[in-house]
C-alpha positions in Angstrom: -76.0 -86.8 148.0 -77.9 -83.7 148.5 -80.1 -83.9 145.3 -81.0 -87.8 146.9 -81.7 -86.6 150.4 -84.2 -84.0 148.5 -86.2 -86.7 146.9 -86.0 -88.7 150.2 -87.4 -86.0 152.4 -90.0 -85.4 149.4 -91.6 -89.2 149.0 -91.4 -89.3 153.1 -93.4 -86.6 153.4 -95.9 -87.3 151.0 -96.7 -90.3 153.1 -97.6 -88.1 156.3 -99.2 -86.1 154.3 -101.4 -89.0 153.1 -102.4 -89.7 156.8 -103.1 -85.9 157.6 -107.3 -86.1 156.9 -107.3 -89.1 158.9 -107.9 -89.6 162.8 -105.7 -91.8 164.6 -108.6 -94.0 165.1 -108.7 -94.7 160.9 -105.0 -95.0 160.6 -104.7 -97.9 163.3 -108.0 -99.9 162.2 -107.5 -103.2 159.4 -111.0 -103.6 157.3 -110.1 -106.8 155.8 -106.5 -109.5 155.8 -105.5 -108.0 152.3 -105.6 -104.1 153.8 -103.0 -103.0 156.4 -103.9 -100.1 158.6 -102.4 -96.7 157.8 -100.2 -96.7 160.8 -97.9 -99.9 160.0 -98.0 -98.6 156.3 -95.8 -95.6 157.5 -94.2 -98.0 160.0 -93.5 -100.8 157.6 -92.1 -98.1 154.8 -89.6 -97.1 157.7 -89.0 -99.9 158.7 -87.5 -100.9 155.2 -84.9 -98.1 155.5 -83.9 -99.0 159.1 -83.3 -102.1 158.0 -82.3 -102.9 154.6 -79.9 -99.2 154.6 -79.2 -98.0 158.1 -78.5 -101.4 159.3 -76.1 -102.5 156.6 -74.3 -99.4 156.6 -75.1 -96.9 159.6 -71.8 -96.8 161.8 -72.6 -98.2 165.6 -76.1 -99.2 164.5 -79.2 -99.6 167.1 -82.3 -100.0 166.0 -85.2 -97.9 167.0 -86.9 -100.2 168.9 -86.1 -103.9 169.0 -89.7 -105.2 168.5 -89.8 -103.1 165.2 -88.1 -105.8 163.6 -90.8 -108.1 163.7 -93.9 -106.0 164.1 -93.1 -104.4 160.8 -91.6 -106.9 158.4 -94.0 -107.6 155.9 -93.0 -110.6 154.3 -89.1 -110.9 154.2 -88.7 -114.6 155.6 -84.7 -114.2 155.4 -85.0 -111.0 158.2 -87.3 -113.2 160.3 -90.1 -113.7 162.4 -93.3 -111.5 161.1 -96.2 -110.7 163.1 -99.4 -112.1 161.1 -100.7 -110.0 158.3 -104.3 -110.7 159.3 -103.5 -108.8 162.3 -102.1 -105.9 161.9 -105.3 -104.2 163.1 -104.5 -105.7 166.6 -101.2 -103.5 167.0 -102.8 -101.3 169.8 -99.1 -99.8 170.7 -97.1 -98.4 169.2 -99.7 -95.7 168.9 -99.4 -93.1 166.2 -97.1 -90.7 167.9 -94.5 -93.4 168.8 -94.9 -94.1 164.9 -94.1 -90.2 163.4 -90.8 -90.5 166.1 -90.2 -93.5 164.8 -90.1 -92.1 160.8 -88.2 -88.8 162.4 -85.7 -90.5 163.6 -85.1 -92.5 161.2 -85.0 -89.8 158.8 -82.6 -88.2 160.6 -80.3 -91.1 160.5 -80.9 -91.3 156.7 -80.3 -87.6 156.5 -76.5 -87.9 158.2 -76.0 -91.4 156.1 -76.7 -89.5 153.2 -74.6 -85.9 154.1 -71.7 -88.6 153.8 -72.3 -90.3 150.8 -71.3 -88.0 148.2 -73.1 -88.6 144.4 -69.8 -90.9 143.3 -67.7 -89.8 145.8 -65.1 -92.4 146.4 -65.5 -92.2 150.5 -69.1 -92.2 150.3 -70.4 -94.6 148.1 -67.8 -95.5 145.8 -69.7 -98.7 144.2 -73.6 -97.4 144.0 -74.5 -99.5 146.6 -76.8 -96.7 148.5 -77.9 -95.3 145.8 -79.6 -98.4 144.3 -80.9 -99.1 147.7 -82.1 -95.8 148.6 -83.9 -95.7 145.2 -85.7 -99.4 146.0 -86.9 -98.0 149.3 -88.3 -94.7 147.7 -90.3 -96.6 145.2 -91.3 -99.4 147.5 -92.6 -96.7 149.6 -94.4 -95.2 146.5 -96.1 -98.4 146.4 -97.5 -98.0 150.1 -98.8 -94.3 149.2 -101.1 -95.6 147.1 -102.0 -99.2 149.3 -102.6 -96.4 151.9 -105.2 -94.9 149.7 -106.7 -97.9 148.6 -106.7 -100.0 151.7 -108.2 -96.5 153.8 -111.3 -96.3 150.8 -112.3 -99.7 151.8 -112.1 -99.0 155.9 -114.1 -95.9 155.2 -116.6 -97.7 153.0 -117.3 -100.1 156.0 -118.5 -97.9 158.2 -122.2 -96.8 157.7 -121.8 -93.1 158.2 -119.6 -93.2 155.0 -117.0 -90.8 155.6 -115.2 -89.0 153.3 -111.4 -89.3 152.9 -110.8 -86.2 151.5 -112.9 -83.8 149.5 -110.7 -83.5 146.0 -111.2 -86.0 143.5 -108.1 -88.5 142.5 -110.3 -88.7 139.4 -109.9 -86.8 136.2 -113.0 -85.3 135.0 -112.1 -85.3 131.0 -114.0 -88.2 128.9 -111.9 -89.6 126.5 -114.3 -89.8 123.5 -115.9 -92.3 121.8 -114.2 -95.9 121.8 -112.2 -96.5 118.5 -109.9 -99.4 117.8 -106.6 -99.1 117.3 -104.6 -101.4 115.4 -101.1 -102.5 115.9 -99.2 -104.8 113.4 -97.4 -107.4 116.3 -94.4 -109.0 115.4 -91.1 -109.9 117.0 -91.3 -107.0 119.8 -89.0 -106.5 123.1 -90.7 -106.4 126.5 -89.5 -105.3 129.4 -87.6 -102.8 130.8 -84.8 -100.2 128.9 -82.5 -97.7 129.9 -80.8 -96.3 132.6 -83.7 -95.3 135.1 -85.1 -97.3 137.9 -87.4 -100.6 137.3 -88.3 -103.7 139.7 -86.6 -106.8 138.9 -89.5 -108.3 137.7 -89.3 -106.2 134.6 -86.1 -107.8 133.3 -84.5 -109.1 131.8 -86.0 -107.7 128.6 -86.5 -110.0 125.9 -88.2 -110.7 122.5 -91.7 -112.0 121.6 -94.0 -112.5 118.6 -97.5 -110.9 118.6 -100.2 -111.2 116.1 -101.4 -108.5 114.6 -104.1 -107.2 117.0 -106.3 -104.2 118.0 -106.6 -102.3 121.3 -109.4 -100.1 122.7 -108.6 -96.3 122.6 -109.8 -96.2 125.8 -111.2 -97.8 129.0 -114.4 -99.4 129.6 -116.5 -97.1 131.0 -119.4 -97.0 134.2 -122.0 -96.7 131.7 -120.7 -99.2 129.4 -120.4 -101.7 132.7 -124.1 -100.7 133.8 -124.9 -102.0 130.5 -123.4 -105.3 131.2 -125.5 -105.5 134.8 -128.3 -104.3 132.6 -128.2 -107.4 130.4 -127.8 -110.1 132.8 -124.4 -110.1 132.9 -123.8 -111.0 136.5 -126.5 -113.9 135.9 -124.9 -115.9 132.6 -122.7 -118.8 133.6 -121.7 -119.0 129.8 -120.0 -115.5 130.2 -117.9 -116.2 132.8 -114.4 -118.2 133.8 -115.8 -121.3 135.7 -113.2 -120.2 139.1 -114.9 -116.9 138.9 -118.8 -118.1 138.4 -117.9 -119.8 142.2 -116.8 -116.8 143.2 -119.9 -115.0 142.1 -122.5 -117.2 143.5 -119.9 -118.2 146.6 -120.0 -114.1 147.7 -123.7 -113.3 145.8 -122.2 -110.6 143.7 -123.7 -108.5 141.5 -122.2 -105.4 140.9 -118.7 -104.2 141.1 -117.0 -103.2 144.7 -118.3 -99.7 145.8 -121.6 -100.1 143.8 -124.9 -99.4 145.0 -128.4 -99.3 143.5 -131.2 -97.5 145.5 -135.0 -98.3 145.3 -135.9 -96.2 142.7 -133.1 -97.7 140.4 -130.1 -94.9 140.8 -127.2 -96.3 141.2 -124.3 -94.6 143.6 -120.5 -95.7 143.7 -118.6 -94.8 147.1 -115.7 -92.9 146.8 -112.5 -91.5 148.2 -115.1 -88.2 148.7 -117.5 -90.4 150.0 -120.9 -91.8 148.4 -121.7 -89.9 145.2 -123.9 -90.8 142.3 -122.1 -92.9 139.7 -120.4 -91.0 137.3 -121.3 -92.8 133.4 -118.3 -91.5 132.1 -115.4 -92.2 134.1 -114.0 -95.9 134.3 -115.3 -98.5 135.6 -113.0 -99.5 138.9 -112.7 -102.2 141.6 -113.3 -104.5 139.4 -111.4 -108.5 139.4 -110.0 -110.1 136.9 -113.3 -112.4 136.8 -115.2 -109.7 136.0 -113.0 -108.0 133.9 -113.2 -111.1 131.6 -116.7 -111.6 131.8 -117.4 -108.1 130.3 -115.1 -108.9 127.5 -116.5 -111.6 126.7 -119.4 -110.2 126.5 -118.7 -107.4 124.7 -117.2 -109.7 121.9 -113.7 -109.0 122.6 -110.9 -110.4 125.4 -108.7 -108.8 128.0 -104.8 -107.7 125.8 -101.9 -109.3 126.8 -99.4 -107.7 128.7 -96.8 -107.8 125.5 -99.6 -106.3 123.6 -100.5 -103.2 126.4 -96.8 -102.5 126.8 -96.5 -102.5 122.7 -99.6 -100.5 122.8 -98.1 -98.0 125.6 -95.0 -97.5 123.6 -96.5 -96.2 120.5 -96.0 -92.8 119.2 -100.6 -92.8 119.2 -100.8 -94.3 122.0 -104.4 -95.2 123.2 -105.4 -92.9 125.7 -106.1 -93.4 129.8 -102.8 -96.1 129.8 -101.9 -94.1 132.6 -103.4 -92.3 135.8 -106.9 -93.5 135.6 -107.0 -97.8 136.8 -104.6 -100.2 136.7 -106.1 -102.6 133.8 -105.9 -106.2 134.0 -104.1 -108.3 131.2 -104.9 -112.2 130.5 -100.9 -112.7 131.5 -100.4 -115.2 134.0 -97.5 -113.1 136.9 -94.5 -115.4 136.0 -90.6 -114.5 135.3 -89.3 -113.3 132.2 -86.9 -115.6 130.7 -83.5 -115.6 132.4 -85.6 -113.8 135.4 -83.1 -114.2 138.6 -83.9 -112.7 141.6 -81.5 -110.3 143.6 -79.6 -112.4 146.1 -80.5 -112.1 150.0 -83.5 -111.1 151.8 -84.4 -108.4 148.9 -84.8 -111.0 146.3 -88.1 -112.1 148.0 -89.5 -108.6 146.4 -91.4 -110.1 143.6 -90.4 -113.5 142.6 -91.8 -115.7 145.2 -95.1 -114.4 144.4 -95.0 -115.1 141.0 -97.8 -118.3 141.1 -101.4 -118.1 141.0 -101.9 -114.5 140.5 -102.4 -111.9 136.9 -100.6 -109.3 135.8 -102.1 -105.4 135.8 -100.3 -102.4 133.4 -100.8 -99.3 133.6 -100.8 -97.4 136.9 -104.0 -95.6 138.8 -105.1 -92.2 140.0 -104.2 -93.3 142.8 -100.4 -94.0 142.1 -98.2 -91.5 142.8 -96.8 -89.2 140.2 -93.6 -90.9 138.3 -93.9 -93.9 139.8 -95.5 -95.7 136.3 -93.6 -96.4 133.3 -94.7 -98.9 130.2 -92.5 -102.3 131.9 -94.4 -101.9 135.2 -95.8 -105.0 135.9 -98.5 -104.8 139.1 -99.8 -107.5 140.0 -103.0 -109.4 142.0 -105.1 -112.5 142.4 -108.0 -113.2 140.1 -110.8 -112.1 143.0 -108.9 -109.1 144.3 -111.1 -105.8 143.5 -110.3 -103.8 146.5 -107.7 -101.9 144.5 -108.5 -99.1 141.3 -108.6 -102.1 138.4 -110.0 -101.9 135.2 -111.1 -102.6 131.9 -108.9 -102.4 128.3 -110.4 -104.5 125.8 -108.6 -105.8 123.1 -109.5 -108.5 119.9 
């Protein structure tokens, strides 16, 4: 499997590479119960391949370190016991050193595993089964490259020096134009995932829908178009607003989004991965929830797509532009399972269905995710308040 142990050793060292402008003072520090420190990121991520690969199918097994089995499952109830999410900050020891011996050797395990398991080699792997394992873990530890990056900007933005991360911009700089609406004629469509390359289970199975004839912003809502909104009262109007998220306006006295900051003389600043800069009109508007995100639609006479419609929308031949690499952008889709949804059996079938209540569904990807990782069926999703991560605006009618 040398062309697999190539993209193993690539996606594992983009995560240390991740961590390399940070002290070992950022990576062990938790800024908030929805965050996770840097360290157990690049633990956890290990962790996952120690446990769901090596241990089902590493000769003479023994695991790293005992304790690892608890201090680093995230939520997989049918591994067992977890140490509490909220504090993860508290993990003093292992420090970060014993953490980077802990990913060498298990990559070094995972490189001898993988020497042996020839691409469909009968000895090796003769029924896929480390293959579509190995491929889980590399894209589940896609998914922490980019929490690392999100959950570090909020750290950093809590401390009043307001350090930069790094001093290259995730952002791209090119403005799409003026908005336009596109139109798209609906009909009986298929959602969902296609082909023969990799997708989460909760993009299948893919089935059919009806949409409405509808029309889809050719581009993102913009700082200056949200300033505008703040400008008008936006953050003040009850009638604008989803009665859940007016409480959680006037519950946390919000009026601007995450990040946002206007000085005395009216000149407003956004902090960033390169630390507190003015705010840029033209790029999207980010760190923004779902509450808000549907409170500026509303305003602006329109609504938030549905996620049928984006992925329709995505899969155009003029498709609108910024669907990827810019902010995830948040649908009016409830998370829930496709029809016939069923969830892969053991502890790995706790991946994404037992989440799927009381939370909405993002498209897109971010600047943030890492390159590949997106595709149309990707369905991210998050809690109605949740802002912390790069969300945005598409508006649709």
């Amino acid at each position: 499997m040398d062309s697999a142990h190539t993209r193993y050793a690539g996606v594992r060292k983009r995560s240390l590479m991740l961590a390399e402008p940070l002290t070992d003072e950022d990576c062990g520090a938790q800024s908030m119960p929805d965050a996770s420190p840097v360290k157990w990121h690049l633990a956890h991520t290990t962790w996952f391949f120690e446990t769901f690969i090596l241990e089902r199918l590493e000769a003479d097994f023994q695991p790293f370190h005992p304790a690892f089995r608890v201090l680093f499952n995230s939520y997989y109830n049918g591994v067992g016991a977890k140490h509490p999410r909220a504090q993860r900050g508290l993990l003093t020891r292992p420090g970060m050193a014993q953490v980077r011996a802990y990913r060498a050797a298990v990559d070094a395990r995972m490189g001898r595993l993988l020497a042996g398991a020839p691409d469909g080699g009968p000895d090796g792997d003769p029924d896929g089964a480390l293959a579509a394992l190995l491929e889980l873990g590399l894209q589940h530890e896609q998914q922490h490259q980019e929490l690392m990056l999100t959950d570090v900007k909020h750290l950093l933005a809590q401390n009043a020096l307001l350090p930069a991360y790094s001093a290259a911009s995730l952002a791209d700089g090119a403005a799409p134009g003026a908005q336009a609406w596109l139109r798209f004629d609906g009909g009986l469509v298929d959602v969902g995932h296609a082909g023969a390359g990799f997708c989460f289970d909760n993009e299948l199975p893919r089935h059919r829908q009806f949409l409405a004839p509808f029309e889809l912003s050719s581009r993102l809502v913009t700082n200056g178009e949200y300033l505008d909104f703040i400008a008008a009262g936006g953050y003040a109007e009850p009638a604008l607003w989803l009665a859940e998220g007016w409480d959680w306006l006037r519950a946390q006295q919000l009026s601007c989004p995450l990040y946002w900051e206007c000085d005395g003389a009216g000149r407003w600043h956004e902090f960033t991965l390169q630390g507190r800069r003015p705010l840029a009109l033209a790029q999207p508007a980010t760190h923004l929830s779902l509450f808000e995100a549907d409170a500026y639609a509303h305003w602006a006479g329109a609504r938030l797509p549905t996620e049928a419609e984006w992925e329709l929308a995505a899969r155009a031949d003029a498709a609108p532009a910024q669907m990827f690499g810019h902010c995830w952008q948040w649908t009016s889709s409830s998370y829930a399972a496709y029809p016939g949804f069923r969830p892969a059996p053991g502890a790995l079938g706790e991946y994404n269905g037992k989440f799927m209540l009381n939370q909405y569904v993002l498209r897109g990807s971010s600047c943030a995710t890492p390159p590949g990782h997106a595709r149309p069926s990707y369905r991210n999703f998050f809690p109605a308040g949740a802002r912390w991560q790069f969300s945005g605006i598409r508006l649709a009618r």
